[in-house]
LODRENMI-374991 format. One line per 5 residues: their letters; for each residue x, y, z of N, C-alpha, C, O. Coordinates in Angstrom, 1 decimal. Example, Ala and Ser with C-alpha at 12.3 -4.5 7.8 and 13.67 -1.06 7.14 Angstrom:
# LODRENMI-374991
AS> 13.2 -5.7 7.8 12.3 -4.5 7.8 13.2 -3.3 7.8 14.2 -3.3 8.5; 12.8 -2.2 7.1 13.7 -1.1 7.1 12.9 0.0 7.9 13.4 1.1 8.0
END
This chain:
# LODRENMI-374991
XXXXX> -153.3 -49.3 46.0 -154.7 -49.3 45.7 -155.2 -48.0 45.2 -154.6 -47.0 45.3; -156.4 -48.0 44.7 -157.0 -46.4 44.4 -157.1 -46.0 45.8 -157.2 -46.7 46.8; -157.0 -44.6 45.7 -157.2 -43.6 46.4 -158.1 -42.7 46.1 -157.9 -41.8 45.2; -159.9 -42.9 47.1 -161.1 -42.2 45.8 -160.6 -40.5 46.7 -161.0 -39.5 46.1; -159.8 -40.2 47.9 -159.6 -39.0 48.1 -158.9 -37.9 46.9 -159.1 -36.7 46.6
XXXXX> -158.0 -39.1 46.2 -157.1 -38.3 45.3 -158.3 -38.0 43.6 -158.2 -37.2 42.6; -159.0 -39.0 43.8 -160.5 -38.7 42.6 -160.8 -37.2 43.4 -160.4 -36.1 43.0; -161.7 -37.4 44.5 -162.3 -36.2 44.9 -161.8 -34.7 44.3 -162.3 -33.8 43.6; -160.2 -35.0 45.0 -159.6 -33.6 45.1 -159.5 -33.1 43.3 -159.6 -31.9 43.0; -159.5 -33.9 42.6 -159.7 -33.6 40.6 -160.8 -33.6 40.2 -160.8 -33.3 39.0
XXXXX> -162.2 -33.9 40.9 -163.5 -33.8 40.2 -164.1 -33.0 40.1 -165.1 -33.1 39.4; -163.7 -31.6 40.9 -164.0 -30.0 40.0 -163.5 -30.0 38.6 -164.2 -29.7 37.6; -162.4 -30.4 38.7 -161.6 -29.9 37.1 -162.1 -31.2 35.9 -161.8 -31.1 34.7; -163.0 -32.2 36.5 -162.5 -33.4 36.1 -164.4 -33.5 34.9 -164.6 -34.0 33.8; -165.4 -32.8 35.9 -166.8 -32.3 35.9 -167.1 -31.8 34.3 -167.6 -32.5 33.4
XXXXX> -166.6 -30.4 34.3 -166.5 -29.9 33.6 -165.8 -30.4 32.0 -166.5 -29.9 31.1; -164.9 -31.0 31.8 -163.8 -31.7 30.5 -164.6 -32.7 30.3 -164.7 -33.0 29.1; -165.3 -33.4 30.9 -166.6 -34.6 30.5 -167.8 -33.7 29.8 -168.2 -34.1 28.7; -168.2 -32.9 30.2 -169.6 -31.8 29.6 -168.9 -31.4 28.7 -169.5 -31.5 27.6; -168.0 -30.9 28.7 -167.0 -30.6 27.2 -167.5 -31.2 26.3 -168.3 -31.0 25.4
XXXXX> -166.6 -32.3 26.6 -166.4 -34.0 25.7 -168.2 -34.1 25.1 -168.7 -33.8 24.0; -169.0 -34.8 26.2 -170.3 -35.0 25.9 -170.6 -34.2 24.5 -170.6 -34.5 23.3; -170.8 -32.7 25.5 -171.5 -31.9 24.2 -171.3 -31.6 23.1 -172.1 -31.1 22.4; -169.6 -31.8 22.7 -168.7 -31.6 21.2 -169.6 -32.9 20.4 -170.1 -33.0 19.3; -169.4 -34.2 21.8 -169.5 -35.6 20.6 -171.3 -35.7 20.1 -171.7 -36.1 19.1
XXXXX> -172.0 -35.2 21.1 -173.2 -35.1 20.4 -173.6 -34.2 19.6 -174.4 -34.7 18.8; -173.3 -32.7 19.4 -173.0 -31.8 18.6 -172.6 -32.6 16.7 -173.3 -32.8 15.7; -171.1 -32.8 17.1 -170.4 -33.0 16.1 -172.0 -34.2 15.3 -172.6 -34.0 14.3; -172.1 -35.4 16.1 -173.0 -36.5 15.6 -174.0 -35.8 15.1 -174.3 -35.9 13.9; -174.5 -35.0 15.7 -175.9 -34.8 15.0 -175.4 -33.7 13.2 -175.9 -33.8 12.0
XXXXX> -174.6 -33.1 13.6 -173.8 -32.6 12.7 -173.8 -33.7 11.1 -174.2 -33.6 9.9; -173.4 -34.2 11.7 -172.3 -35.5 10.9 -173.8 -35.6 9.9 -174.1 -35.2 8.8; -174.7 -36.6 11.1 -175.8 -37.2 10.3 -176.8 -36.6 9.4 -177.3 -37.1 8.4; -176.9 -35.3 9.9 -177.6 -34.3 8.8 -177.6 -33.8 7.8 -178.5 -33.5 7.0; -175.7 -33.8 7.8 -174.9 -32.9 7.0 -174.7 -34.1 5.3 -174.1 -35.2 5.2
XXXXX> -175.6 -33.5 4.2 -174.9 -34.5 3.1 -173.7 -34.8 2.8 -172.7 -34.1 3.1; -173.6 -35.9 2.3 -172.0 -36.4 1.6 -171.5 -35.3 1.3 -170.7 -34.7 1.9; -172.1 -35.0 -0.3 -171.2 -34.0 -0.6 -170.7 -32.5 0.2 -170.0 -31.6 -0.3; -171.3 -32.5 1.3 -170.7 -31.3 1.8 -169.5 -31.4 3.1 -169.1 -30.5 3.9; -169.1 -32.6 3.0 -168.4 -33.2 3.8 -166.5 -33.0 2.7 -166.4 -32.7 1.5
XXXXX> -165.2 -33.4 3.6 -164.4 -33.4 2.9 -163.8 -34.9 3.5 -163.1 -35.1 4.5; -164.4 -35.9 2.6 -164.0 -37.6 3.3 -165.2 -38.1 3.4 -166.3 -37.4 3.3; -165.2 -39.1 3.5 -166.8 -40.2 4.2 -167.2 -40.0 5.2 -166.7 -39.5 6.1; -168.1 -40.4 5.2 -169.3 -40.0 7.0 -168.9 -41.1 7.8 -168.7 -40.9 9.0; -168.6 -42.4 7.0 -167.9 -43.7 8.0 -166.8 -42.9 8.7 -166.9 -42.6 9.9
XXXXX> -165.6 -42.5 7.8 -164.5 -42.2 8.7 -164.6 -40.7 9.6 -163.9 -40.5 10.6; -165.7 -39.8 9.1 -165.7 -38.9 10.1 -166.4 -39.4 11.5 -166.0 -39.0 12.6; -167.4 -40.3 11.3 -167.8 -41.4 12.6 -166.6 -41.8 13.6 -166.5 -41.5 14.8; -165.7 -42.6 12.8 -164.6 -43.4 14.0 -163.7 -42.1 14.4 -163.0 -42.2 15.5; -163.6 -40.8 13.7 -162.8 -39.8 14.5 -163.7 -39.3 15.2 -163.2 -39.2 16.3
XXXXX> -164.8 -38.9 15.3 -165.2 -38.0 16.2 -165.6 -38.8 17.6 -165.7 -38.2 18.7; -165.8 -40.5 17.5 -166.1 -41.3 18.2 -165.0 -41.6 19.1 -165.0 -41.7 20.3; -163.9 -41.8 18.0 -162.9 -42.5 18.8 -161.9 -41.4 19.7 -161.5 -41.6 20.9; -161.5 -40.5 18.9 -160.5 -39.4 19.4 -161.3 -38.4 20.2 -161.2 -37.3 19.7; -162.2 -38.6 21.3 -162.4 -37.9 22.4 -162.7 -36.4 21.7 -163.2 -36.1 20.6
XXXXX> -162.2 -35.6 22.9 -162.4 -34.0 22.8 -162.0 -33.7 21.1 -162.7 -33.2 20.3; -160.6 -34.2 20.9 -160.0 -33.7 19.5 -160.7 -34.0 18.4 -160.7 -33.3 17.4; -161.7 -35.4 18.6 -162.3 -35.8 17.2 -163.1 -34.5 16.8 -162.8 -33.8 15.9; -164.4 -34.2 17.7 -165.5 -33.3 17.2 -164.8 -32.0 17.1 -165.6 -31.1 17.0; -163.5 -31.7 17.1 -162.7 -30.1 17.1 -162.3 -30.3 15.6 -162.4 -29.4 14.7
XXXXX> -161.9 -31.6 15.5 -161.1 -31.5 13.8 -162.4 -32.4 12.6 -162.1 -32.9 11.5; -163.5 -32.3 13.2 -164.5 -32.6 12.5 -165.2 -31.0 12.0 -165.3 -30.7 10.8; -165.5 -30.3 12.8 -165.6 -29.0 12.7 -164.6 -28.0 12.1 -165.1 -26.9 11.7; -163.5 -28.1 12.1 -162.0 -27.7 11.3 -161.8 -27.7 10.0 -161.7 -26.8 9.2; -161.8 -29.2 9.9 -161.8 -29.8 8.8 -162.6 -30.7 7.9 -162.5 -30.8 6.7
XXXXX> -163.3 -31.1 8.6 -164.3 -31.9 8.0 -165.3 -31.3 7.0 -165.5 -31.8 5.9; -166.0 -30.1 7.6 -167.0 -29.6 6.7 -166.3 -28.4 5.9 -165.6 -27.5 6.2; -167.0 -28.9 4.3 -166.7 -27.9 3.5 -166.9 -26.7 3.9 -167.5 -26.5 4.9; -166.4 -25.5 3.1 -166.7 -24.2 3.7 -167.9 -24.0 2.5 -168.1 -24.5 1.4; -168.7 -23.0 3.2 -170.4 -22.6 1.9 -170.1 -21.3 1.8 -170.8 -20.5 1.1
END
């Protein structure tokens, strides 16, 4: 069965990688929606399902790659 002692003992490390995650994916979103087409490299649809779907990695390689350089 779960074991919520063995949760406990990882919810320092576990705290922090969620506030990570959070603040990349709302970051990157508001990013996304502001940012015109053309200054984007791809569609806003598919920069959506990566930054959405792929966790911590999406909003890293939306920021990487995604936006043109000015």
């Amino acid at each position: 069965m779960f074991n919520t002692d063995e949760l406990l003992k990882y919810l320092p490390l576990l705290v922090p990688v969620v506030l990570i995650e959070i603040g990349l994916l709302i970051f990157a979103l508001l990013d996304l929606i502001k940012r015109p087409q053309e200054e984007l490299r791809g569609s806003k649809t598919m920069w959506l399902f990566i930054v959405v779907l792929v966790n911590i990695i999406g909003p890293i390689i939306y920021f990487t790659l995604g936006r043109k350089d000015e």
